[in-house]
Short mmCIF file of the C-alpha atoms (twelve columns), coordinates in Angstrom:
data_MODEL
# 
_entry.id   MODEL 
# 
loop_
_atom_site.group_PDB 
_atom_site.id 
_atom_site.type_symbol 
_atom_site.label_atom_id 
_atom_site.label_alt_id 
_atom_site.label_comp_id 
_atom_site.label_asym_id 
_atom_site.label_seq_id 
_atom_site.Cartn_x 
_atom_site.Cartn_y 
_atom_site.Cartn_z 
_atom_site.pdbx_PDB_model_num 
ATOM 1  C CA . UNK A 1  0.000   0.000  0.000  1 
ATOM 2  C CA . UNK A 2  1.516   3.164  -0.871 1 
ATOM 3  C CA . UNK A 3  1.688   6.215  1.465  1 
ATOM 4  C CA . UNK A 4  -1.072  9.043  0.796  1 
ATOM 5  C CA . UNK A 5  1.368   11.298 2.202  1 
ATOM 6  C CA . UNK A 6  5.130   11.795 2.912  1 
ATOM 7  C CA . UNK A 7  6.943   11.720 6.189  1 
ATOM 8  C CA . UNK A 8  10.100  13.235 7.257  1 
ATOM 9  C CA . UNK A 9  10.974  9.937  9.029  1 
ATOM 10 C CA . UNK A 10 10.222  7.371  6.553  1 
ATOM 11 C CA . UNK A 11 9.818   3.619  7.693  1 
ATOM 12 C CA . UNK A 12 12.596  2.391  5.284  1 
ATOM 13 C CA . UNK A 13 15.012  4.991  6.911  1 
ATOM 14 C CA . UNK A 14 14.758  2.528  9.808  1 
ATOM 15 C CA . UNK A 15 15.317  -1.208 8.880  1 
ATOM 16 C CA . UNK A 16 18.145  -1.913 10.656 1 
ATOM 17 C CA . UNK A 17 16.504  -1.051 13.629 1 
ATOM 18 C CA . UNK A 18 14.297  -3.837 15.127 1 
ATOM 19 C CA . UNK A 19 10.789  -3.112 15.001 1 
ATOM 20 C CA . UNK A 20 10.893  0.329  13.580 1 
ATOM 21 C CA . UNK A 21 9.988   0.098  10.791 1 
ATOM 22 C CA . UNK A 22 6.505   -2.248 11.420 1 
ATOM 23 C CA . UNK A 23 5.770   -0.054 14.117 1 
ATOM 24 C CA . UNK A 24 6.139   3.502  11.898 1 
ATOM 25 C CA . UNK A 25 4.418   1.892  9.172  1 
ATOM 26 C CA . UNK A 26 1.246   1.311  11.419 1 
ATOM 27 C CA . UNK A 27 1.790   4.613  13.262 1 
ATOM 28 C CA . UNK A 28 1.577   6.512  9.941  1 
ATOM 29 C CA . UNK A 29 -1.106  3.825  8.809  1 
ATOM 30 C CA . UNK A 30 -3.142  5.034  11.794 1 
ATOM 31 C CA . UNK A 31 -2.460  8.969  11.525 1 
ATOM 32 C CA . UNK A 32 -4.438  8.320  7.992  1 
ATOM 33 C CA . UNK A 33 -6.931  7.280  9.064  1 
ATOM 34 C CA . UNK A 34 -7.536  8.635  11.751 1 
ATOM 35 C CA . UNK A 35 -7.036  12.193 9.651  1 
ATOM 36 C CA . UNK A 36 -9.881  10.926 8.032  1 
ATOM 37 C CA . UNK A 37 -12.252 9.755  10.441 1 
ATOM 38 C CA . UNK A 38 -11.542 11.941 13.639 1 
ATOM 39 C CA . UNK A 39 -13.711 9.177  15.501 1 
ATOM 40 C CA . UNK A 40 -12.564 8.418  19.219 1 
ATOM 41 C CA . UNK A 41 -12.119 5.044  17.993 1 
ATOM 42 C CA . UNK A 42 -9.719  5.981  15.368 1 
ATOM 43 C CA . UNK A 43 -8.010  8.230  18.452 1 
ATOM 44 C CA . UNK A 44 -7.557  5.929  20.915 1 
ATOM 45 C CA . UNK A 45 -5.586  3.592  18.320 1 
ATOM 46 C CA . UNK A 46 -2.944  6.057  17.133 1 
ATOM 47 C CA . UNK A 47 -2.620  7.328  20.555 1 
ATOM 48 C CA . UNK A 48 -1.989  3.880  21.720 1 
ATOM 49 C CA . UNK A 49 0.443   3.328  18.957 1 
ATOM 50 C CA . UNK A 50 2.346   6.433  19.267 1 
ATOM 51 C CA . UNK A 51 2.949   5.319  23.203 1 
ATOM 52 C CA . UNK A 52 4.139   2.192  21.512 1 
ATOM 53 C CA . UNK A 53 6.422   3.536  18.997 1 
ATOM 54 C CA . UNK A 54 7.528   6.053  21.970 1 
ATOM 55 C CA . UNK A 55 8.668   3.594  24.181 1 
ATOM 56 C CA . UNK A 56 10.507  1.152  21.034 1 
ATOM 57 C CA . UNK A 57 12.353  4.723  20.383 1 
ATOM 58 C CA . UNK A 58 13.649  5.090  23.777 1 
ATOM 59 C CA . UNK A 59 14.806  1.705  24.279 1 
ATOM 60 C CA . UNK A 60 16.274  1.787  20.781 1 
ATOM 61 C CA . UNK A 61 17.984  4.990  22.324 1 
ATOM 62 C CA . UNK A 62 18.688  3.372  25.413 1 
ATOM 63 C CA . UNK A 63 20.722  0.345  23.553 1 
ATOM 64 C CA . UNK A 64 22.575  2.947  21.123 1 
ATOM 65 C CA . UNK A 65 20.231  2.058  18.100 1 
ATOM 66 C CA . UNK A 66 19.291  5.680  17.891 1 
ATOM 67 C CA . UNK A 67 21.125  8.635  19.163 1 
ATOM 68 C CA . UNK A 68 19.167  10.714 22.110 1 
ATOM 69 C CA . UNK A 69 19.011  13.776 19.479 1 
ATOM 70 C CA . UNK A 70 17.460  12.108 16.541 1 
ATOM 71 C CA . UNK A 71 15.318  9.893  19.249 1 
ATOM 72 C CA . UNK A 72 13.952  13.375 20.656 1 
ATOM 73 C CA . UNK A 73 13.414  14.348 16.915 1 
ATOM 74 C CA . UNK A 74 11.272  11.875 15.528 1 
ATOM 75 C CA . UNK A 75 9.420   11.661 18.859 1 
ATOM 76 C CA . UNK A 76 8.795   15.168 18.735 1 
ATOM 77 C CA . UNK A 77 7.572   14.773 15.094 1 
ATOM 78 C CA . UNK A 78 5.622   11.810 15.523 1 
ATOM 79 C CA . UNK A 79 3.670   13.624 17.966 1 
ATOM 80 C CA . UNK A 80 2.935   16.746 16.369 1 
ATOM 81 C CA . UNK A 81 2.185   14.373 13.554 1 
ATOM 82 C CA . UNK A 82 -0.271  12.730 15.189 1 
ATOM 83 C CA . UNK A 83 -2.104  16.178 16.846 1 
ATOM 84 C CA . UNK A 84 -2.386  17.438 13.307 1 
# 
């Protein structure tokens, strides 16, 4: 499926990165559709997904995957992404 829309951190930037990239995928999978069905439904499940991908970042940062700046940068993206 391709993406309606381009991110600044792309899933395939990721792959060598355990779980990133499934768990952006869905994250960005979710912001869709959830940008086009505002339901609470629809909210609670990127919410919950973000807090998912937030916590793979950090222990990805914690075990040197991802440096702390660029882990602070796509969380901070991520979640203005998903407040759009």
């Amino acid at each position: 499926m391709a993406n309606a829309k381009t991110y600044k951190f792309n899933p395939e930037d990721f792959v060598n990165i355990p779980l990133l990239t499934d768990e952006l995928v869905m994250l960005h999978s979710l912001c869709e559709e959830y940008h086009a069905d505002r339901s609470i439904d629809n909210k609670y499940k990127l919410r919950n997904q973000l807090e998912d991908v937030f916590f793979l970042i950090k222990r990805r940062e914690l075990d040197g995957s991802i440096d702390p700046v660029t882990a602070q940068e796509i969380r901070d993206y991520l979640e203005e992404l998903a407040s759009d």
